[in-house]
matplotlib code that plots the C-alpha trace (Angstrom):
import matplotlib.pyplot as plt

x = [0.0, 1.4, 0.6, 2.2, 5.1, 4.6, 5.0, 6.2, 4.8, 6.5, 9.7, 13.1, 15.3, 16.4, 20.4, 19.7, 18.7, 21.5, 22.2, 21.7, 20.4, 17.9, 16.8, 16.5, 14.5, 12.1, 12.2, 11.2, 8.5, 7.9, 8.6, 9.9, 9.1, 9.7, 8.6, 11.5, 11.6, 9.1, 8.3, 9.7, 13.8, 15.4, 19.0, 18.1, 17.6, 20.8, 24.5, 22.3, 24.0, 21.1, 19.4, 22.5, 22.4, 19.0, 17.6, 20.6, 18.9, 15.6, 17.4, 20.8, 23.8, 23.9, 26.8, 27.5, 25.3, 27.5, 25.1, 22.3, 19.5, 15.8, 17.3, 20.7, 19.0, 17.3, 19.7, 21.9, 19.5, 19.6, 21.3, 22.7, 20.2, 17.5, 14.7, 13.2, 12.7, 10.7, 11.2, 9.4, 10.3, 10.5, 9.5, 11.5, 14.8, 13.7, 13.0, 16.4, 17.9, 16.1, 15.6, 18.5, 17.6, 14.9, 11.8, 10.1, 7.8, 9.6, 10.4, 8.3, 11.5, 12.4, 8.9, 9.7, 12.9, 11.3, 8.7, 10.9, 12.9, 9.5, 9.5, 12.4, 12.0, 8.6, 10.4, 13.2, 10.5, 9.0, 6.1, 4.5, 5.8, 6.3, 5.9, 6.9, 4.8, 6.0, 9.6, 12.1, 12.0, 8.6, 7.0, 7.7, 6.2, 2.5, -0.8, -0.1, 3.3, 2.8, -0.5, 2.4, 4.5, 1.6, 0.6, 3.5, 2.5, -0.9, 0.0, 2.4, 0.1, 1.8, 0.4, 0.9, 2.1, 1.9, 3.0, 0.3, 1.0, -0.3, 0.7, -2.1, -4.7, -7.0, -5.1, -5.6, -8.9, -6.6, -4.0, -7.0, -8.3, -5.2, -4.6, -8.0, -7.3, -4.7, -6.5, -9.1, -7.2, -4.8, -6.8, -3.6, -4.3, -3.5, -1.9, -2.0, 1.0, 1.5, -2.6, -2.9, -6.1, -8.6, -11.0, -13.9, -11.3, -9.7, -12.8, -15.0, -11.9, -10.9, -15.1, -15.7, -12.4, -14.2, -17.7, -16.3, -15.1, -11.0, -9.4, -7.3, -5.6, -3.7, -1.1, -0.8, 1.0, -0.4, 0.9, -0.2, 3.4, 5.5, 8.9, 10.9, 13.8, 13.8, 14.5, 11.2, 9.1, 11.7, 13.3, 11.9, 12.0, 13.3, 16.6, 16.9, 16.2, 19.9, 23.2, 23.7, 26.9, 24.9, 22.2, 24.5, 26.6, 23.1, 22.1, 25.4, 25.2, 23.7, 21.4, 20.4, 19.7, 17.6, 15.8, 14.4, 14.2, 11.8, 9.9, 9.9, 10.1, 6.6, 4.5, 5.7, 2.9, 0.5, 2.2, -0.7, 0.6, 2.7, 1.5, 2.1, 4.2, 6.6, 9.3, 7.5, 6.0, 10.0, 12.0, 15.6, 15.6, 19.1, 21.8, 24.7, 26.5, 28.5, 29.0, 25.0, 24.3, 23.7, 20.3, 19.4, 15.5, 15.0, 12.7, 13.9, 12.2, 14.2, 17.4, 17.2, 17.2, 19.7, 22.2, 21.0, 19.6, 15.6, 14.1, 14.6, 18.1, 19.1, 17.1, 19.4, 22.7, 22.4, 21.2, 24.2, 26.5, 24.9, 25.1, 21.4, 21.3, 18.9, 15.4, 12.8, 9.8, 7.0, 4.2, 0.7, -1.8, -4.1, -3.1, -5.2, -6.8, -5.8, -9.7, -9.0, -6.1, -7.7, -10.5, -8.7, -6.7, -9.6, -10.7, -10.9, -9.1, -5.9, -1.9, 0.8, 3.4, 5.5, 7.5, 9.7, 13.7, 16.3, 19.1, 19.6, 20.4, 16.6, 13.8, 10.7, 9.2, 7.5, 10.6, 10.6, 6.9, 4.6, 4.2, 3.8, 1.8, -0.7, -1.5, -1.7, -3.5, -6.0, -6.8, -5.9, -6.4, -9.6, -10.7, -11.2, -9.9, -10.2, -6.9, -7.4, -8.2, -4.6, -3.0, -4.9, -3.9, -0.4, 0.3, -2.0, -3.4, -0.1, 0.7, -2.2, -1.6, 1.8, 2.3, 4.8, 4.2, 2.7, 3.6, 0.6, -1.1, 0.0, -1.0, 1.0, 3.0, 3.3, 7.0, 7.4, 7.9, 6.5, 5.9, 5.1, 2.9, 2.5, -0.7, -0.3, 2.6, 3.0, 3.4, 5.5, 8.2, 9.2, 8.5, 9.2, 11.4, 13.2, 12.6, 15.4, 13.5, 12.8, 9.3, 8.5, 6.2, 7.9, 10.6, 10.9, 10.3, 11.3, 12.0, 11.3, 11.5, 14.7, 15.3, 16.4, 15.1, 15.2, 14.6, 14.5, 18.1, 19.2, 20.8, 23.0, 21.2, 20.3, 17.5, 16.1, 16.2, 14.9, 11.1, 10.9, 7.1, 6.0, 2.4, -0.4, 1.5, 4.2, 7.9, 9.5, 12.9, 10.1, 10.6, 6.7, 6.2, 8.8, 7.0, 3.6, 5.3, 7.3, 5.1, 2.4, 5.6, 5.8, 2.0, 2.0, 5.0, 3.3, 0.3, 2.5, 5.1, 2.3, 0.3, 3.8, 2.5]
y = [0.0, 3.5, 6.1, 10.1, 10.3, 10.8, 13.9, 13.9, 16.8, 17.2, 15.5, 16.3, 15.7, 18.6, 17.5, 14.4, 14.2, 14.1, 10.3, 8.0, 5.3, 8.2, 8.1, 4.2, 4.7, 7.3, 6.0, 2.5, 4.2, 5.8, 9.3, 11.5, 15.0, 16.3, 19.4, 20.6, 23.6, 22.3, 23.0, 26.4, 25.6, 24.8, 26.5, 29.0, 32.3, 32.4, 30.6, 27.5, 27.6, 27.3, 24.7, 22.6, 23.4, 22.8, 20.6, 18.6, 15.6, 16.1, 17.4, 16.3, 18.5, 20.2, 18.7, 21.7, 24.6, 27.8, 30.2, 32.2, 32.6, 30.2, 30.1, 29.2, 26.1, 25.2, 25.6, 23.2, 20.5, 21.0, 18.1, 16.2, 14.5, 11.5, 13.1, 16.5, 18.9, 22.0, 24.1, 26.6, 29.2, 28.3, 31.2, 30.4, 30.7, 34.1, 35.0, 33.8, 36.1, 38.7, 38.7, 36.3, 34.4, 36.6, 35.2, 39.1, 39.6, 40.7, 44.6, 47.3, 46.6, 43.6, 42.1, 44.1, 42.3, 39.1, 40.1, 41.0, 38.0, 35.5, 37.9, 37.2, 33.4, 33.3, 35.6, 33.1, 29.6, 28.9, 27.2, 29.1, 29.7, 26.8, 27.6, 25.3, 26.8, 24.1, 24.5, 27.4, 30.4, 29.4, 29.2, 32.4, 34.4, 35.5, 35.6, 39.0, 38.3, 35.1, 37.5, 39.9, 37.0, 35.2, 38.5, 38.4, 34.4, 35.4, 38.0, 35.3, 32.4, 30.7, 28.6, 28.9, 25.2, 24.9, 22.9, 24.0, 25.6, 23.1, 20.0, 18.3, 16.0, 16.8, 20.5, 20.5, 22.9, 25.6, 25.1, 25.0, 28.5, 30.2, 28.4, 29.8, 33.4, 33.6, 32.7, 35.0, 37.8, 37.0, 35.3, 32.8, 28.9, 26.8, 23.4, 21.6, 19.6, 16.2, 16.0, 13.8, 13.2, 10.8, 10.8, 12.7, 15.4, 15.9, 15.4, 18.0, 21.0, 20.4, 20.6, 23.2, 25.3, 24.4, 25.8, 28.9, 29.9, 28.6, 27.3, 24.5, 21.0, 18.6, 15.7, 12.8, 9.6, 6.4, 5.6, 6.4, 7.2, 10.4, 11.5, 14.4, 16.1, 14.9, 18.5, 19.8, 17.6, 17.1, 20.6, 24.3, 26.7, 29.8, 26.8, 25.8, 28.9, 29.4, 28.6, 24.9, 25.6, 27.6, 24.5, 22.0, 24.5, 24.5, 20.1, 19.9, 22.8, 20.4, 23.4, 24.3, 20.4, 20.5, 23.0, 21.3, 18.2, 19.7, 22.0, 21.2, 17.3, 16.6, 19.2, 16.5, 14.5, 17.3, 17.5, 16.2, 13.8, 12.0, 11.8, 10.0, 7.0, 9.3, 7.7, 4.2, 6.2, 7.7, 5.7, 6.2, 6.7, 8.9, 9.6, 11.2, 10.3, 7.3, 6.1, 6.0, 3.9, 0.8, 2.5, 3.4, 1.1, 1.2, 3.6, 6.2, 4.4, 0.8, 2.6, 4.4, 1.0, 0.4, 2.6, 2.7, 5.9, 7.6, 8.6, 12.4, 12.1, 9.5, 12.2, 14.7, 12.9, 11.9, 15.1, 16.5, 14.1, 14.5, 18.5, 18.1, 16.2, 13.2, 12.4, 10.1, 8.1, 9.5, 7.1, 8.6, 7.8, 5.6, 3.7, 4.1, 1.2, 0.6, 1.3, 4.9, 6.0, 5.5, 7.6, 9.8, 9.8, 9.3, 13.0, 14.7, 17.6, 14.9, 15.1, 12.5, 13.6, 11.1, 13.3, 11.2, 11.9, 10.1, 10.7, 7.8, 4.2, 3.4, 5.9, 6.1, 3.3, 6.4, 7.7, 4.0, 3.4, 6.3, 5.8, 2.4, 1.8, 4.4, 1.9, -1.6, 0.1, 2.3, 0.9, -3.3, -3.7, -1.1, -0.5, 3.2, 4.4, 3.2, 3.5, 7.3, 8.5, 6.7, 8.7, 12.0, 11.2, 10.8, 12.8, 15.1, 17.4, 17.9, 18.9, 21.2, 22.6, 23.8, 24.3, 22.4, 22.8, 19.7, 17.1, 15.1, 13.7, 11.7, 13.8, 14.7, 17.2, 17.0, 15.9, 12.4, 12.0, 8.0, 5.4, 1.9, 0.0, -4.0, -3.6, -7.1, -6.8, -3.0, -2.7, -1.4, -3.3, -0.9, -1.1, 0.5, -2.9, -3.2, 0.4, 0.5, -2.2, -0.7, -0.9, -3.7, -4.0, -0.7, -1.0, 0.9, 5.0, 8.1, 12.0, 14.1, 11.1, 9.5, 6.0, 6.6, 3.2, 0.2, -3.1, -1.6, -0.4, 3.4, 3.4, 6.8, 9.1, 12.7, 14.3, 16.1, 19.4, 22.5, 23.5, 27.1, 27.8, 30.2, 31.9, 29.7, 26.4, 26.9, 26.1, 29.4, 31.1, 33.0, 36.4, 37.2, 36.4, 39.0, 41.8, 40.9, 39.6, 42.6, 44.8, 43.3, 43.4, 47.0, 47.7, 45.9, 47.5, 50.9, 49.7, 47.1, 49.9, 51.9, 49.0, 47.1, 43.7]
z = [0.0, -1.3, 1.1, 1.2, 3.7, 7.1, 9.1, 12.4, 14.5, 17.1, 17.2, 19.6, 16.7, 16.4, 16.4, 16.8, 12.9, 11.6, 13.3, 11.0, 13.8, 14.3, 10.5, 10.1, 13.2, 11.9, 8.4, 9.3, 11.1, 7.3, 8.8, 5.9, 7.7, 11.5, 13.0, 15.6, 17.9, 20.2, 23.7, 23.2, 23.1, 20.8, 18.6, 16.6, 17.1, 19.0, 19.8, 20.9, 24.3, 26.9, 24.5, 24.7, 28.4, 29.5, 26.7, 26.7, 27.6, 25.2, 21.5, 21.8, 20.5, 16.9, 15.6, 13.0, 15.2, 15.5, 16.2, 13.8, 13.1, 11.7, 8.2, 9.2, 11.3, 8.2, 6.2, 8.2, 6.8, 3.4, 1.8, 4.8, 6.3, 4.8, 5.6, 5.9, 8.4, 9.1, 12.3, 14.9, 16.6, 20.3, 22.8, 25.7, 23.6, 22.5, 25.9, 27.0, 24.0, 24.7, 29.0, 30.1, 33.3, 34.7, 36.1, 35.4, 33.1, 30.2, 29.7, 26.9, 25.4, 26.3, 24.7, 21.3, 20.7, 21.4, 18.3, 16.3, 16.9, 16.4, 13.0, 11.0, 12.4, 10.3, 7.4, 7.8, 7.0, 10.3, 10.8, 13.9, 17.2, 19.8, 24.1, 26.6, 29.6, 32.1, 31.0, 31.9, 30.6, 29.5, 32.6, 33.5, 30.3, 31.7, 28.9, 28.1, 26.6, 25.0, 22.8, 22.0, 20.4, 18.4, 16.6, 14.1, 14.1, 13.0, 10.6, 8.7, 8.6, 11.3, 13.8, 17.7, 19.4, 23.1, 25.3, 27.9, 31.6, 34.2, 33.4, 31.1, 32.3, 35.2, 34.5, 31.4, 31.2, 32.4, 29.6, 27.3, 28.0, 28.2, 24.6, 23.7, 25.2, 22.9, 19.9, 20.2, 20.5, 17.8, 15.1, 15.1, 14.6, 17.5, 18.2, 21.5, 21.7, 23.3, 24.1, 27.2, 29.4, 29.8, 26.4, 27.8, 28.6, 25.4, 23.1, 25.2, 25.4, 21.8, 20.8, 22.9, 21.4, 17.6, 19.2, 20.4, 16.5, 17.6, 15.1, 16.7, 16.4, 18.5, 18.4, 20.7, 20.8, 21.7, 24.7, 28.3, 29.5, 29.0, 28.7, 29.6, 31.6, 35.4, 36.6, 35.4, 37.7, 40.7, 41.5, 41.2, 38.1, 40.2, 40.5, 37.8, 35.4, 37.0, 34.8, 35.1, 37.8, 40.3, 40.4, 41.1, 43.7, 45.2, 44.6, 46.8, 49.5, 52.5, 53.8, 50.2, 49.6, 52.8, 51.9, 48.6, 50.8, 53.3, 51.6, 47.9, 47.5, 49.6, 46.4, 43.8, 44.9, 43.6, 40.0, 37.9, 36.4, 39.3, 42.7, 46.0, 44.1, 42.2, 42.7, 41.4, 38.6, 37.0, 35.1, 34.1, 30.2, 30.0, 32.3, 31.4, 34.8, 33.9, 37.2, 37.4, 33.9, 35.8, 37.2, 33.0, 32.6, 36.9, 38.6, 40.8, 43.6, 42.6, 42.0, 44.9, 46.9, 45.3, 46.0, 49.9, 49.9, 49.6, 46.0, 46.9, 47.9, 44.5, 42.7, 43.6, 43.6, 39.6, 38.8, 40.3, 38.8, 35.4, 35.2, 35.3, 31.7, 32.7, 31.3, 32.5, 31.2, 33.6, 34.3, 34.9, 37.5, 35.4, 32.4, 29.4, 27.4, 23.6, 23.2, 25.0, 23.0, 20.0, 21.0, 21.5, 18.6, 16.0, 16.8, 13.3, 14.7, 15.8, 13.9, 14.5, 16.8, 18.5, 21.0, 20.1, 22.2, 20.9, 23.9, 26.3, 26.4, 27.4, 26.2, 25.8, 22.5, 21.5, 19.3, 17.8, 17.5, 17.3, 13.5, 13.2, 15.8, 14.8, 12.5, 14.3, 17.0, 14.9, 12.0, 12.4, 15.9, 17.3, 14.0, 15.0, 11.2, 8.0, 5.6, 4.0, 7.5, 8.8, 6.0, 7.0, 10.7, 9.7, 6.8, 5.2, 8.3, 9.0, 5.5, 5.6, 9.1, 9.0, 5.5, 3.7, 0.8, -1.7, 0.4, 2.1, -0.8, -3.6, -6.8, -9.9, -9.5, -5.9, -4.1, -3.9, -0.3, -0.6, 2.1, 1.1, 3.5, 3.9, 5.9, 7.3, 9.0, 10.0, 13.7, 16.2, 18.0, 20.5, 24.0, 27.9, 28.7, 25.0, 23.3, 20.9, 18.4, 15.0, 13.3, 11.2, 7.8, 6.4, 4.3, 1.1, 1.8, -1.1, 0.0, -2.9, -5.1, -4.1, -2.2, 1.1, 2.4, 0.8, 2.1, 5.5, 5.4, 4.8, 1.0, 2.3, -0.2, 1.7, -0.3, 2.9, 3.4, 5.9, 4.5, 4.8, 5.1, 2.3, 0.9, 1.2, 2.0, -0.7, -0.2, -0.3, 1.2, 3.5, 2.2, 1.1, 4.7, 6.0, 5.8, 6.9, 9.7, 10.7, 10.4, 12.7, 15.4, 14.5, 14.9, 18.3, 19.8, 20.2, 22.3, 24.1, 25.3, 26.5, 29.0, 29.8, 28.3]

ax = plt.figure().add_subplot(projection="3d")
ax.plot(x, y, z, "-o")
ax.set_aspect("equal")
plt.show()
């Protein structure tokens, strides 16, 4: 079966693409396309510094990054990777360019820089703007400010991606209406990243969003279980938005520790998705302390035990010894059913996105699976799509959402990025006790009408490139979209000086 290549929208591969593990991995998956610059860091705009600090453990280093700006990130793609990938402009790195460390809401003229930053990243091929409002800087950028950045979004054709404040599921209604805030008083399109709640949840927020005239989509992979940096969840943003140094001067000054053992360690159990059993509920996916590897695949709760110490302390010890560059698979309160999922994901308004990380000796299957178990799960085993809705789930809304050009269909004309299917033996191999297995019943795939995959193994060819997004969908170097852009960051800056936004 011949379907258009899939599109990966949201994907931490931002350095990590260049790895050709990482493209067998995707490509078996019959990923031809990934959207990076999620959760609001990322390299560009920028020397790529506090992405390589702080998101060490999530995007992995650029190997050829120097510093520059949207179209130097994409350009950094063009011919030296398999497959393609497009880009957004992440909001906390602007903040971080624009207000450094500071937990203040961002200055008349610190907040004008910042637009005119988000600007020439849409001028420069950007798809939207991404936030990572649980993440620092992120968390720290009020309503106000994050209105002030998706007006150029708006005026470009962008769309706005969030990773929403609060944490998701029994949260998530908060994250919702602060997404919808900043819809309505934008006009800008909206994207809920990484969608996960029970089904009644997400199906009554996104129909309500629809209802109220917003103009919004969602991805979500299908599994239960997340994935992300331990230090979001287990120590304080005012910490660590401080330079990595300073944290660890802190993880290893005994008052300072006792302090985040008395009176920070016991809110954990109110993080939505975590609770009482935390330390049951993390597991060890990346650790870049080698003296700690042995504890890579064991809960924080097991390898505390372990090493003869309690969760909290163990917690603190590896972040410490692993300048904070650790990520964990984060088990929820209640597992959801295959049936669930695919309710969840046979919403019309749902995109494929794996949030897929591919740092660590034992992540999450997600970055190994997503694609291809869309497919076993949805369409073989619950039934819950039919083939052309598959392809529209993973392919062609994402096509249409962010613009990239004439890719999502298979017409004449159009770029070849191919996928061919054996719908009997698709599936996912991948799992949370072996997650490095590749995807099965995909073996042949084409980017812009070249082999990259045959017979399930990469053939070295590097057709992929950065897609710059351009008028209505097109695949232009972004300049029709510079000025539009610019000069809604110019209109704004007036009124925004004048109420301090």
């Amino acid at each position: 079966m011949l379907l258009p290549g899939f599109v990966d929208a949201h994907a931490h591969a931002d350095g990590r693409l260049f790895d050709a593990s990482v493209q067998l991995a995707l490509l078996r998956q019959g990923v031809t396309t990934v959207i990076g610059g999620q959760d609001g860091v990322s390299y560009a705009p920028g020397d790529g510094a506090y992405a390589s600090e702080y998101f060490a453990a999530i995007n992995g280093p650029h190997p050829a990054w120097r510093g520059g700006g949207i179209r130097d990130l994409l350009a950094s793609y063009d011919g030296a990777t398999a497959l393609n990938a497009g880009v957004l402009v992440p909001a906390g790195t602007v903040r971080h360019v624009a207000c450094g460390r500071s937990t203040d809401a961002a200055s008349p003229a610190e907040l004008g820089r910042m637009r005119a930053l988000v600007a020439d990243g849409l001028a420069d091929g950007a798809l939207g703007l991404s936030t990572g409002l649980d993440y620092v800087p992120g968390i720290f950028a009020g309503t106000d400010e994050l209105v002030a950045l998706a007006e150029p979004v708006a005026a470009a054709g962008g769309v706005y991606v969030s990773h929403m404040r609060g944490g998701y599921e029994a949260n998530s209604a908060a994250g919702i209406a602060e997404v919808a805030e900043i819809a309505r008083r934008t006009g800008v399109p909206v994207h809920v990243s990484h969608f996960h709640a029970e089904p009644p949840i997400v199906h009554d927020l996104l129909d309500g969003l629809a209802a109220s005239g917003v103009d919004a989509t969602f991805d979500a992979y299908p599994y239960t279980r997340g994935c992300s940096i331990l230090a979001m969840p287990i120590l304080p943003a005012s910490l660590t938005v401080r330079p990595v140094d300073e944290v660890l001067g802190a993880l290893r000054d005994p008052a300072e520790r006792q302090r985040l053992l008395d009176d920070w360690f016991p809110s954990i159990v109110d993080y939505p998705s975590l609770g009482p059993d935390w330390p049951g509920m993390l597991t060890l996916a990346h650790v870049a302390s080698p003296e700690h590897a042995w504890a890579l695949g064991r809960t924080l709760g097991d390898a505390a035990r372990a090493a003869g110490t309690d969760p909290a302390s163990f917690a603190l010890d590896v972040l410490a010894a692993s300048r904070l560059e650790v990520n964990v698979v984060m088990a929820v309160r209640h597992e959801r059913s295959p049936a669930e999922l695919a309710s969840i994901l046979a919403h019309p308004r749902a995109i494929g996105g794996s949030d897929g990380i591919f740092v660590g000796g034992h992540p999450h299957p997600r970055a190994r699976g997503t694609f291809a178990r869309y497919l076993r799960l949805l369409v073989l085993q619950e039934q819950a799509l039919d083939w052309p809705d598959a392809a529209a789930l993973v392919s062609t809304r994402a096509a249409d959402r962010f613009g990239l050009g004439l890719r999502g269909r298979i017409r004449a004309g159009w770029t070849a990025d191919l996928v061919l299917v054996d719908p009997d033996r698709v599936r996912d191999r991948a799992t949370y006790d072996e997650p490095l297995a590749l995807a099965e019943g995909i073996e042949d795939v084409l980017v812009a009408g070249v082999p990259v995959l045959a017979g399930g193994a990469l053939t070295g060819a590097t057709p992929g490139r950065g897609i710059r997004r351009g008028t209505r969908g097109s695949t232009t170097d972004g300049r029709p979209a510079r000025s539009a852009a610019r000069a809604a960051a110019d209109r704004s800056a007036a009124r925004s000086t004048s109420t301090g936004a």
